[in-house]
ZAGUFI-667020 format. One record per residue (C-alpha): x, y, z. Coordinates in steps of 0.2 Angstrom, whole numbers, padded with zeros to 4 digits, always signed. Each point is the difference from the previous one (the first is absolute). Example, Ala and Ser with C-alpha at 12.3 -4.5 7.8 and 13.67 -1.06 7.14 Angstrom:
BEGIN
+0062-0022+0039 +0006+0017-0003 
//
This chain:
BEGIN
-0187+0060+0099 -0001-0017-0008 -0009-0013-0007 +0004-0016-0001 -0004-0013-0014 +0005-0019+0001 +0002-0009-0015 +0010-0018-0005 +0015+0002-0006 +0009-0018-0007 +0004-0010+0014 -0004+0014+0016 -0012+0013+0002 +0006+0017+0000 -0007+0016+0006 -0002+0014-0009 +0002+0017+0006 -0008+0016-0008 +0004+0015+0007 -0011+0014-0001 +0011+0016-0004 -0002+0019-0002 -0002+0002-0020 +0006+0020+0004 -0019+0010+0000 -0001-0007+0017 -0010-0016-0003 +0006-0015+0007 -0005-0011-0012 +0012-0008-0012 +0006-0017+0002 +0018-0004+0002 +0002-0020-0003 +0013-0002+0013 +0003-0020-0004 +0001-0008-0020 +0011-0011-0008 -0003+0004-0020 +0006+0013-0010 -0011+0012+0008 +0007-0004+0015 +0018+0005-0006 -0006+0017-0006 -0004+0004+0018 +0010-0011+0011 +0015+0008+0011 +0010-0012+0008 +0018-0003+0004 +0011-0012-0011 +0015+0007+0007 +0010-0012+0010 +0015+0012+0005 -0017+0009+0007 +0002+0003+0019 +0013+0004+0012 +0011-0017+0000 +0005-0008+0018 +0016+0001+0007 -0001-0018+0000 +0001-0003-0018 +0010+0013-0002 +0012-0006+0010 -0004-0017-0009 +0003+0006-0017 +0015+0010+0006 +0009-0015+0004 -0006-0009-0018 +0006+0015-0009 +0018-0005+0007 +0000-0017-0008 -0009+0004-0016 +0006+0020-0004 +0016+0004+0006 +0013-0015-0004 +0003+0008-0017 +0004+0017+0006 +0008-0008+0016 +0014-0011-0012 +0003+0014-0009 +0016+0003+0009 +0007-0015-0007 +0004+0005-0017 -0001+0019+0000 +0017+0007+0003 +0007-0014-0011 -0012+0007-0014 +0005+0018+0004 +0017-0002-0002 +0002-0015-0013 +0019+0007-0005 +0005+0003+0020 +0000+0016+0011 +0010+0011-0006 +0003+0011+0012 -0005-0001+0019 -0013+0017+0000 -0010-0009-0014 -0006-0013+0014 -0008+0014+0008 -0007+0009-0017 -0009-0016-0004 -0008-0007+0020 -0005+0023-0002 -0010-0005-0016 -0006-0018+0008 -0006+0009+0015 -0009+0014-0008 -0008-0011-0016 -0003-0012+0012 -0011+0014+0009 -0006+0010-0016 -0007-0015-0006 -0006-0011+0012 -0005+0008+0014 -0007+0018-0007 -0006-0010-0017 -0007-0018+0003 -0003+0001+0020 -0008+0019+0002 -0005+0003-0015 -0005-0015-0011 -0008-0011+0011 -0012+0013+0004 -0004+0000-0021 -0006-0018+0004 -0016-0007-0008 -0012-0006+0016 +0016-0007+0006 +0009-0010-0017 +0015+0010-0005 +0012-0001-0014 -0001+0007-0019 -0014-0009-0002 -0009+0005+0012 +0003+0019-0005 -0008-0002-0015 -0015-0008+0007 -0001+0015+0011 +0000+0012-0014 -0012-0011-0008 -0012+0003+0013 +0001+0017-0003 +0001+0000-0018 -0006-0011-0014 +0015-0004-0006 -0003-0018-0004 +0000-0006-0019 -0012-0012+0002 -0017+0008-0001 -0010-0009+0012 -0002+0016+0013 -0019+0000+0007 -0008+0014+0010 -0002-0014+0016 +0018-0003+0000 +0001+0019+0010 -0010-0004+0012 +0006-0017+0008 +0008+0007+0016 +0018-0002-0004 -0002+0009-0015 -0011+0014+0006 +0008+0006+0017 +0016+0002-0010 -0010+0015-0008 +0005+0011-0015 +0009+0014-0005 -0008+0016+0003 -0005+0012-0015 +0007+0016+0008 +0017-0010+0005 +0006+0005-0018 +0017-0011-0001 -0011-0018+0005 -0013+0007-0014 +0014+0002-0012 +0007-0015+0004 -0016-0010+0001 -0002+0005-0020 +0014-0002-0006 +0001-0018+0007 -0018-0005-0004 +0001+0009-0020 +0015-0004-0005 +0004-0017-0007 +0016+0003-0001 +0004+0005+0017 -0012-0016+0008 +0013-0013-0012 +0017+0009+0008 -0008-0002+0016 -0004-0017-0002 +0018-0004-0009 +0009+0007+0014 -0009-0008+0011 +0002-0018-0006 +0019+0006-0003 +0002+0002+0020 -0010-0016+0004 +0010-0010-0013 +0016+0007+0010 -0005-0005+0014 -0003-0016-0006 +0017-0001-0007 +0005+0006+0016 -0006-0017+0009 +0013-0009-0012 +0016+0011+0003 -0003+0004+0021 +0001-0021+0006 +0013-0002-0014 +0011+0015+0007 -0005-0001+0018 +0003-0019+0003 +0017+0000-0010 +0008+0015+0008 -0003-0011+0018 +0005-0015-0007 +0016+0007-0007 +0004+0001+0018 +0006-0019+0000 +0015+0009-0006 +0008+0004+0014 +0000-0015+0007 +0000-0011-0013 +0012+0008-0014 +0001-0016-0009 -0017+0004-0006 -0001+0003-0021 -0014+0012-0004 -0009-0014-0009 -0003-0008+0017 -0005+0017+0008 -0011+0000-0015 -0010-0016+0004 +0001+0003+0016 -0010+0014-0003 -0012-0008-0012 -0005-0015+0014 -0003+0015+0012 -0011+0009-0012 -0012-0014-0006 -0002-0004+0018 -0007+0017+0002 -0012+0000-0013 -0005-0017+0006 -0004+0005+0016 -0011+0013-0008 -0014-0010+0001 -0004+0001+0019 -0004+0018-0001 +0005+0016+0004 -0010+0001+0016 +0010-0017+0008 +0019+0006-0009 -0003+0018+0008 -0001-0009+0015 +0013-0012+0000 +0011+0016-0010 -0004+0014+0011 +0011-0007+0015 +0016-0004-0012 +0000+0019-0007 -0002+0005+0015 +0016-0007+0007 +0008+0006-0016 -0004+0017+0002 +0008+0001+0017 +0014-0010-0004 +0004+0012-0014 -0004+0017+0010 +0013-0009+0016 +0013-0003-0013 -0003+0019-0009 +0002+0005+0019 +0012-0010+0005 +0012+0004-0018 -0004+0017+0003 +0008+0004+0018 +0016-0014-0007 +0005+0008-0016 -0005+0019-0001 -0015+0008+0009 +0006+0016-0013 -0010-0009-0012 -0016+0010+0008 +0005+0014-0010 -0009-0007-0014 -0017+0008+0006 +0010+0015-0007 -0006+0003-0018 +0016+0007-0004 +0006-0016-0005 -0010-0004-0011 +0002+0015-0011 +0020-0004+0005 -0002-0018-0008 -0007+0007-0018 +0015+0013+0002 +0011-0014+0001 -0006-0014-0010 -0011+0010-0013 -0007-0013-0014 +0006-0015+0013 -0010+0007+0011 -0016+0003-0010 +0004-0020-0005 +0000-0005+0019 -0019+0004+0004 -0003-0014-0009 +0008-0008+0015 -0006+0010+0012 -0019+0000-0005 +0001-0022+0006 +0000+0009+0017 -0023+0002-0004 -0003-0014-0009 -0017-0007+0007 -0007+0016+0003 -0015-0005-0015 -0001-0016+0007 -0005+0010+0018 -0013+0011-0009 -0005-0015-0010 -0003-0015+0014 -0010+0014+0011 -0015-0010-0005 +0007-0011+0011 +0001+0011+0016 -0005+0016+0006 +0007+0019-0002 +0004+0001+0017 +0009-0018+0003 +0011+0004-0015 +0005+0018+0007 +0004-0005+0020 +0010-0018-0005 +0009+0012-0015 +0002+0016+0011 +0005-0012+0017 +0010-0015-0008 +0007+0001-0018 +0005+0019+0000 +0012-0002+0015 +0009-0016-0005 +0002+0002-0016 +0008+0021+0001 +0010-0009+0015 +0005-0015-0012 +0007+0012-0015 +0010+0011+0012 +0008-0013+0007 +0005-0006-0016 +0008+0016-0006 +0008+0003+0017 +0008-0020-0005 +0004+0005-0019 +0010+0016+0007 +0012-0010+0009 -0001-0017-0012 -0005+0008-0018 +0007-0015-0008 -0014-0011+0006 -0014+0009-0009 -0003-0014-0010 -0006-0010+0016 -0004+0012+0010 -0014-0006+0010 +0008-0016+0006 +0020+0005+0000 -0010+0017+0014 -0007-0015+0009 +0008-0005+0017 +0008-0018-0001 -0009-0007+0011 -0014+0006-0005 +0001-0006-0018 -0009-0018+0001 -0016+0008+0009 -0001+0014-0013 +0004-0010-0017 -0015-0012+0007 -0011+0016+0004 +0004+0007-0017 -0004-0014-0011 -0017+0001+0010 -0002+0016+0000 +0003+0002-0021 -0012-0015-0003 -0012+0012+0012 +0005+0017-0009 -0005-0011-0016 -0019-0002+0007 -0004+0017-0001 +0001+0000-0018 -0007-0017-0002 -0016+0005+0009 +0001+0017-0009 +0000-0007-0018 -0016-0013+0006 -0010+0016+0007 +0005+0010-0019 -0006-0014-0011 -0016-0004+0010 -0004+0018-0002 +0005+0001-0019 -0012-0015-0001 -0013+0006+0006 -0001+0015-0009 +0002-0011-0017 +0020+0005-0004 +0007-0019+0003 -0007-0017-0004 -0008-0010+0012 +0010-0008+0012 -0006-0010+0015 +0003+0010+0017 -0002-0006+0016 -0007+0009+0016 +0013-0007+0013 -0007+0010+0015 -0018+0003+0005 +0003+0011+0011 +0009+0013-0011 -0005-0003-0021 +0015+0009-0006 +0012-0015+0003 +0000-0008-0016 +0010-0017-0008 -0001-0001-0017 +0007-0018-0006 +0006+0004-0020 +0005+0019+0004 +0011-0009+0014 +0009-0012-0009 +0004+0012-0014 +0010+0010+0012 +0008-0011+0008 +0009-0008-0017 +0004+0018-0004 +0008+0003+0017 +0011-0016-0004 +0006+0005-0019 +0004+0018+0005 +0011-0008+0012 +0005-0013-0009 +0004+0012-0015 +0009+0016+0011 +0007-0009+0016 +0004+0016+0005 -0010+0012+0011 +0008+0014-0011 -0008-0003-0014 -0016-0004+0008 +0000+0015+0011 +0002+0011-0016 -0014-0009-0007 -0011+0001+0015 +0003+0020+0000 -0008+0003-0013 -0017-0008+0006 +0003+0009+0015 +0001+0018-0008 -0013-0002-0012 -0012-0005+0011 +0003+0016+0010 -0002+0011-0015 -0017-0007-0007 -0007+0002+0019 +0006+0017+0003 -0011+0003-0015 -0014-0008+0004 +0001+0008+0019 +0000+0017-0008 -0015-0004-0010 -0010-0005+0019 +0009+0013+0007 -0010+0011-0015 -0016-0010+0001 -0003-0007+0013 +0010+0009+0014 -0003+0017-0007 +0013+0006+0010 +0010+0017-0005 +0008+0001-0017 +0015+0005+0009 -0001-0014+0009 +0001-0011-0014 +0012+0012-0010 +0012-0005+0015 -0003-0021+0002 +0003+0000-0020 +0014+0013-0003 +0011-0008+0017 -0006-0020-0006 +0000+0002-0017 +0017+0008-0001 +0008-0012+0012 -0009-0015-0008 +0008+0005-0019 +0018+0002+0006 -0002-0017+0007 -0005-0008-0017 +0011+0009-0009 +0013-0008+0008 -0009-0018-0002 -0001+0004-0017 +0017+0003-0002 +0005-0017+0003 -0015-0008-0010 +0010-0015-0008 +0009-0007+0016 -0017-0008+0004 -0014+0011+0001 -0006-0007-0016 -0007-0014+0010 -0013+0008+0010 -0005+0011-0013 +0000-0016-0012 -0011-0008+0013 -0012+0014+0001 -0002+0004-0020 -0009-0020-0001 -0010+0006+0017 -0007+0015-0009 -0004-0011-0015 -0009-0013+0009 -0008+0014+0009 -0003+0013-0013 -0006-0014-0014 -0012-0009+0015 -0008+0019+0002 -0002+0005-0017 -0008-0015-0007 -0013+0000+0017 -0003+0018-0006 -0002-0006-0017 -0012-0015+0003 -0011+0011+0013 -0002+0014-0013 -0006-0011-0012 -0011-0008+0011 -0007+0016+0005 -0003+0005-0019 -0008-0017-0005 -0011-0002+0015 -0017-0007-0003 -0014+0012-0004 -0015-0001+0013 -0011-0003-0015 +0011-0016-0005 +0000-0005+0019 -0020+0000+0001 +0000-0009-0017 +0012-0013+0008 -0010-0003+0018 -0018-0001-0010 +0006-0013-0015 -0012-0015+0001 +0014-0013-0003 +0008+0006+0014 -0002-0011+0017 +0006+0004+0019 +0011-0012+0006 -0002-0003+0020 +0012+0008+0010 +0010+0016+0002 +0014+0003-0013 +0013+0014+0004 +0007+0009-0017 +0015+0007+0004 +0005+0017-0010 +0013+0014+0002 -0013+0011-0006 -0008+0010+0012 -0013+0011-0012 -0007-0012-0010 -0004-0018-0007 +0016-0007-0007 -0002-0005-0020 +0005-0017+0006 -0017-0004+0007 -0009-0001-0019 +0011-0010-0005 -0002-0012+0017 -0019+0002-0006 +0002-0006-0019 +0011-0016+0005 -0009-0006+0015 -0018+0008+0000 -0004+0000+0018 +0002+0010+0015 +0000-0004+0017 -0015+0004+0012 +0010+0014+0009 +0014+0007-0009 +0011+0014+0007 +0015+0009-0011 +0012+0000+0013 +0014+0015-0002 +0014-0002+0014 +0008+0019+0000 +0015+0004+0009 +0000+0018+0006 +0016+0010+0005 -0004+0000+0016 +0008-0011+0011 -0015-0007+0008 -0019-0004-0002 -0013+0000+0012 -0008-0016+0002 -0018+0010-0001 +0007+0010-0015 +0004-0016-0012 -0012-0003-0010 -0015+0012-0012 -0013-0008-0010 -0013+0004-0013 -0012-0009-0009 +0005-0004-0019 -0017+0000-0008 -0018-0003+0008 +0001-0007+0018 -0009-0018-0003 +0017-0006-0012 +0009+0000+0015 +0016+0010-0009 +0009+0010+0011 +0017+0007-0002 +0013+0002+0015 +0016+0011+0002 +0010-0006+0015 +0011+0011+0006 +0017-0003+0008 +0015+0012+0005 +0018-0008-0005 +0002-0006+0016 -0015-0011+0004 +0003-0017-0005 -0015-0005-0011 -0010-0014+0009 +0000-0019-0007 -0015-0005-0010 -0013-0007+0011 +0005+0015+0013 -0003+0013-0014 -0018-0007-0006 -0007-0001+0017 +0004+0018+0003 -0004+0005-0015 -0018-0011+0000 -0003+0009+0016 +0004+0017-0005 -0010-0004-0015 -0015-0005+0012 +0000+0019+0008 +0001+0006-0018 -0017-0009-0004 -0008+0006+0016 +0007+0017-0003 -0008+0002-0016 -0016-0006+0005 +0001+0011+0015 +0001+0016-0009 -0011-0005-0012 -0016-0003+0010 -0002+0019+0005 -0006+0007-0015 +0004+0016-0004 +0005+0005+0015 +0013-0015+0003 +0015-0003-0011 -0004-0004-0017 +0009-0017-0004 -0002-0008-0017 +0008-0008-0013 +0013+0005-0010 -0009+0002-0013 -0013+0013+0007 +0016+0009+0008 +0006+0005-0016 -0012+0002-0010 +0000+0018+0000 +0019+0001-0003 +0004+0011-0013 +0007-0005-0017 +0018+0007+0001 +0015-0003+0008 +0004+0013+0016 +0012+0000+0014 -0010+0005+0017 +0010+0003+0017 +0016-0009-0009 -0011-0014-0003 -0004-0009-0018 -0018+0001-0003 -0004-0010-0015 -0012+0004-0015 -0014-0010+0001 +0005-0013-0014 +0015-0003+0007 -0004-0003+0017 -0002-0018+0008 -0007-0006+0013 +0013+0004+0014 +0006+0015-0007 -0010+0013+0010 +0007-0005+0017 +0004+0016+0004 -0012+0008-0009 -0016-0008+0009 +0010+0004+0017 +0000+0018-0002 -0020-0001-0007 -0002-0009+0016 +0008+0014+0011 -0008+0012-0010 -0019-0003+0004 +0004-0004+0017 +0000+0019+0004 -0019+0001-0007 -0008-0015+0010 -0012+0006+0016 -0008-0015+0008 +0007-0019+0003 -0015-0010+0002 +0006-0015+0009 -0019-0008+0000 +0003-0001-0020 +0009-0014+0003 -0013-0012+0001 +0003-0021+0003 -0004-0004-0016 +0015+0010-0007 +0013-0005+0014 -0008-0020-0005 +0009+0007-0019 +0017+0004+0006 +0000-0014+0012 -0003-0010-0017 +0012+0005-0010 +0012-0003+0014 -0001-0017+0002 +0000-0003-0020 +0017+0005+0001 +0003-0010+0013 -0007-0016-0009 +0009+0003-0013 +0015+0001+0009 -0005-0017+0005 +0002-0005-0017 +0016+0001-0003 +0011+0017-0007 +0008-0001-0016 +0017+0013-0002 +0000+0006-0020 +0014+0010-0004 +0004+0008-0017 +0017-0006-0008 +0004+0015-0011 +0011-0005-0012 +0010+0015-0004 +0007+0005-0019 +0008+0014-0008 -0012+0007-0013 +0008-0003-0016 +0005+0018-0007 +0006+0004+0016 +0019+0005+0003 +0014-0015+0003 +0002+0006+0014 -0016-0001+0007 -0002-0019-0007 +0018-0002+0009 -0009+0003+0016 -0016-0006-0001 +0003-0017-0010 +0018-0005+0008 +0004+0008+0016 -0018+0001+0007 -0004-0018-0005 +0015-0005+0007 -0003+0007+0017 -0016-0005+0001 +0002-0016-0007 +0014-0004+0016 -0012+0011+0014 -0014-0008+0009 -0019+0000-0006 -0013+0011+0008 -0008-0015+0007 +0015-0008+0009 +0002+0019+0008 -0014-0002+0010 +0000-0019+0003 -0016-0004-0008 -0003-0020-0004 +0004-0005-0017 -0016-0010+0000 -0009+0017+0000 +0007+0009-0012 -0005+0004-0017 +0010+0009-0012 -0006+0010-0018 +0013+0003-0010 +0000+0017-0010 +0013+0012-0012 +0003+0018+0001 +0009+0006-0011 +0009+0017+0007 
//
């Protein structure tokens, strides 16, 4: 049964549901608040943020199927241009070596992509995002393995966090592994280094895939035209490029599109020539599904051999660009357009090659056009420039989805990204990150003019990549799949192993050109690792200097102190307290406004945040200042509103916070006790403890938003003891209050809102190490001196803002 209480709420009235529930000595007489908006309603609330949730249509399926064409597979479906003239960079030496090396394409090409990316690591997706990234926010939700120390005990239950669930203390290996992660520094800093390590490949990556892919189908001009100087190639090649990036802009949602049907004709064009090479020139060349050959080949060619999988390992290049851009489509889209379209064509497409090379080994260096028939060279050179600037998406849109995460999740500087489709918010364009890759597309080409070199350069990328996700799989595998230790013996020992003799041969050739990407990727762990550490820094220090609770009463009751009309929003990264910026506000300009709310935007690693789950509140000191604090909570997916957007919902949800509180409040002992912040610790004790792997602070050193999660679980506590919900205490008088204080806020909104945002200046303590004032002086103030300022971020008017500026010195 139910009763059913209506109260305003902001701008609509809103039922209220209590349930009246079984409190387990077979009364049915505890209350169960079914509908609330505040933090109280976050400690109890279930819902679904998920938006991979649900069985998907066939329909969109099919939709995204056919996008996946245009925006996944041109990298892996150019591939063919360049790989055998990468393998065998000194010609074939001897006719079986053909097949020894389309043996190790076929079966890497297997190993790696199919059984790893498509069956196994798509499934390690994180609510749908994939990529490195998105593997260590996956273990993040499952561990504490963030350096930043801004964890909160509501944070576990918004729904995206809390249906993933946690390890199991009799599952012994996740228990082990949830320690180790969660106590030991040192382990959480190797995570996080090799995981910026892989993202800043990939990034790299995005440079080195047009750059190779473009000029290997460019080069085709050759044939026709052998007049041509590599020069001309060259800046042939760069026009091409810059007008891919250009078209950038539009979106991925219009080029997968306008793409999807030009890789689709591609890929059949490729798998008819394979077939068609095939039947002409050796159909023997089938023999190669015999791993005899392989083992034949290393006979043979021994260390040339081992070399040659540098080559050879271009044959699944964009296969972390597939796990990365699933954020962009759908599990089962990605696996029926791979399993149904690439896999085919391009098998077909290396055989026939190989079946080419044994008749006409002295055309390796060409091999994809000089295998071409004559007549169809024209259609097939225009196809394959097309299709390259295509395979070049893939890593483009990859690179945006990596750094938009990495932002989020404070490891970049802000940059401004923008939301090309509503319908599906993973398709990102971000203007700066754009441009920087496409003039580092045209100097590589400009500086190597050969795919050779590139290719050894874009290998290493490749086979990094692959080794820092085969770790982190094993880790979910561990954690969060809890599947059987020999189970996961197996995926590490057969990928692992594989994975190593590949770099090894990479390695080998470091100097012809794989310093580039690795060049690329040391500054993009700089920028990254010094972006982190001095956000770790400044939040730690905040968190120590916080404003006593004592010193914030002082501050709200000083005489010379006047409200100012309106709302103003100070905006803070700290989530536990009042920043030691807003004293110093206070002693330059000594007023406040009439409503003031410290406003905490939090991005949680998850990828998505439900709407009803965004924002918690509580009162800063006695309810008549008017002083509230707010965390608003956003997965690294969900765009963060613009300004007016934002302060509507968040007045609103503030409105049912007001009601709430007032609601519990008026049943006495029986109802929830709600009071101020004050009254809710003072009976905290006067040490420092950690409760339930949350911070519980001593008494002087709590401020007023620190006990979030403490006054939830008092909250949940005492609702096991109440007997009676007397609905007729609620008297017209007391709903007159709420409806009061409601529309204060709402007049003050008419007033006008103010934005105050604390511009910490940040500075090396004196006697601190040179490196330390390296980083913290030069590199951080550089980057954030050439990044865009919080308010620009969220679009907010430069007429409202107001900024205090403030040093820390870290």
């Amino acid at each position: 049964m139910a009763d059913a209480v209506l109260l305003g709420g902001g701008s609509r009235e809103e039922i209220v549901l209590v349930d009246i529930v079984d409190d387990g000595d077979g009364h049915q007489d505890v209350p169960a608040v079914r509908r609330q908006d505040s933090l109280y309603v976050d400690a109890t609330r279930a819902g679904g943020a998920n938006h991979r949730g649900g069985q998907e249509s066939w329909a969109r399926t099919m939709r995204l199927a056919f996008q996946c064409v245009g925006i996944l597979y041109g990298d892996i479906g150019t591939s063919p241009l360049f790989v055998y003239s990468s393998t065998f960079k000194d010609g074939v030496r001897h006719r079986d070596d053909l097949l020894g090396a389309l043996s190790l394409i076929i079966y890497s090409f297997a190993l790696f992509t199919i059984v790893k990316y498509v069956f196994i690591a798509l499934r390690a997706n994180d609510d749908g995002d994939g990529g490195t990234f998105a593997l260590y926010t996956l273990i993040s939700r499952h561990a504490k393995v963030s350096l930043i120390p801004n964890q909160q005990a509501e944070d576990e239950l918004v729904s995206g966090k809390h249906n993933a669930g946690k390890p199991q203390a009799t599952l012994r290996r996740a228990r082990w592994m949830k320690e180790l992660l969660e106590t030991n520094r040192a382990v959480k800093i190797w995570l996080f280094l090799l995981t910026i390590l892989a993202t800043a490949m990939v990034i790299s990556d995005a440079v080195l895939t047009p750059a190779i892919s473009v000029l290997s189908a460019v080069g085709g001009l050759k044939e026709k035209a052998p007049n041509l100087t590599t020069d001309e190639i060259v800046w042939i090649t760069v026009a091409t490029l810059v007008f891919l990036f250009a078209i950038q802009r539009f979106g991925t949602d219009k080029i997968g599109y306008l793409f999807a049907p030009i890789i689709l004709l591609w890929l059949l064009l490729i798998g008819g020539v394979g077939i068609y090479n095939t039947i002409k020139f050796d159909t023997g060349v089938l023999r190669a599904f015999n791993l005899k050959y392989i083992i034949d080949y290393f006979r043979r060619n021994k260390k040339d051999g081992w070399i040659s999988l540098g080559g050879i390992l271009l044959c699944f290049t964009g296969t972390e660009a597939l796990f990365s851009d699933l954020g962009y489509f759908s599990i089962r889209s990605i696996q029926l357009s791979f399993s149904f379209g690439l896999v085919p064509s391009v098998l077909l497409a290396y055989i026939g090659q190989a079946a080419y090379l044994r008749e006409h080994p002295e055309h390796i260096a060409n091999t994809f056009y000089r295998s071409t028939p004559n007549v169809m060279f024209w259609p097939t050179f225009i196809l394959a420039v097309a299709a390259s600037i295509i395979g070049s998406q893939a890593m483009i849109s990859c690179a945006f989805a990596t750094i938009s995460h990495l932002q989020t999740l404070d490891c970049f500087p802000r940059v401004k990204i923008l939301h090309t489709s509503r319908q599906y918010s993973g398709q990102l364009y971000i203007p700066e990150v754009n441009f920087l890759l496409c003039v580092g597309a045209c100097l590589v080409t400009i500086c190597f003019k050969t795919t050779v070199i590139i290719g050894e350069a874009h290998a290493i990328c490749v086979v990094l990549v692959m080794i820092i996700t085969t770790l982190l799989l094993t880790i979910v595998m561990l954690l969060v799949w809890k599947v059987s230790i020999w189970y996961v013996a197996l995926f590490f020992i057969v990928f692992m192993s594989s994975e190593s003799i590949y770099l090894s041969a990479v390695l080998y050739q470091f100097v012809h050109g794989e310093y580039v990407p690795v060049a690329m990727s040391v500054v993009l762990m700089i920028v990254m690792a010094v972006w982190h550490y001095v956000h770790v820094k400044r939040y730690e220090f905040e968190l120590e200097h916080t404003v006593p609770r004592d010193k914030v009463k002082e501050l709200l009751e000083r005489r010379d102190i006047q409200r100012v009309p309106g709302v103003g929003l100070f905006y803070t990264d700290l989530v536990q307290g009042i920043p030691p910026v807003f004293p110093h506000l206070i002693e330059k300009i000594p007023s406040i406004h009439s409503v003031l709310i410290f406003v905490s935007i939090k991005h949680l690693p998850i990828p998505s945040v439900d709407r009803s789950e965004r924002f918690i509140f509580r009162h800063v000191d006695k309810e008549e200042y008017k002083v509230f604090q707010c965390v608003a909570r956003y997965g690294y997916r969900d765009p963060v509103e613009e300004a007016k957007d934002f302060v509507d919902a968040l007045v609103e949800n503030l409105q049912y916070y007001i009601r709430d509180v007032n609601f519990y409040a008026m049943g006495g002992e029986q109802m929830f006790r709600t009071t101020s912040y004050a009254s809710s610790v003072a009976d905290s004790s006067a040490s420092y403890e950690k409760h339930s792997g949350h911070a519980v602070y001593a008494e002087e050193m709590l401020t007023p938003a620190e006990s979030f999660s403490e006054h939830t679980k008092q909250l949940s506590g005492r609702s096991k003891h109440f007997k009676q919900f007397q609905v007729e205490n609620m008297n017209m008088e007391k709903i007159e209050k709420i409806q009061q204080e409601q529309q204060a806020i709402l007049r003050e909104m008419e007033n006008g809102v103010v934005y105050i945002f604390g511009e910490s200046d940040m500075v090396a303590r004196p006697h601190s190490s040179l490196l330390n004032k390296i980083i913290v002086n030069y590199v951080y103030s550089f980057l954030r001196k050439n990044c865009r300022n919080g308010e620009k971020m969220l679009s907010i008017p430069r007429s409202q803002v107001l900024k205090v500026g403030i040093a820390y010195e870290i």
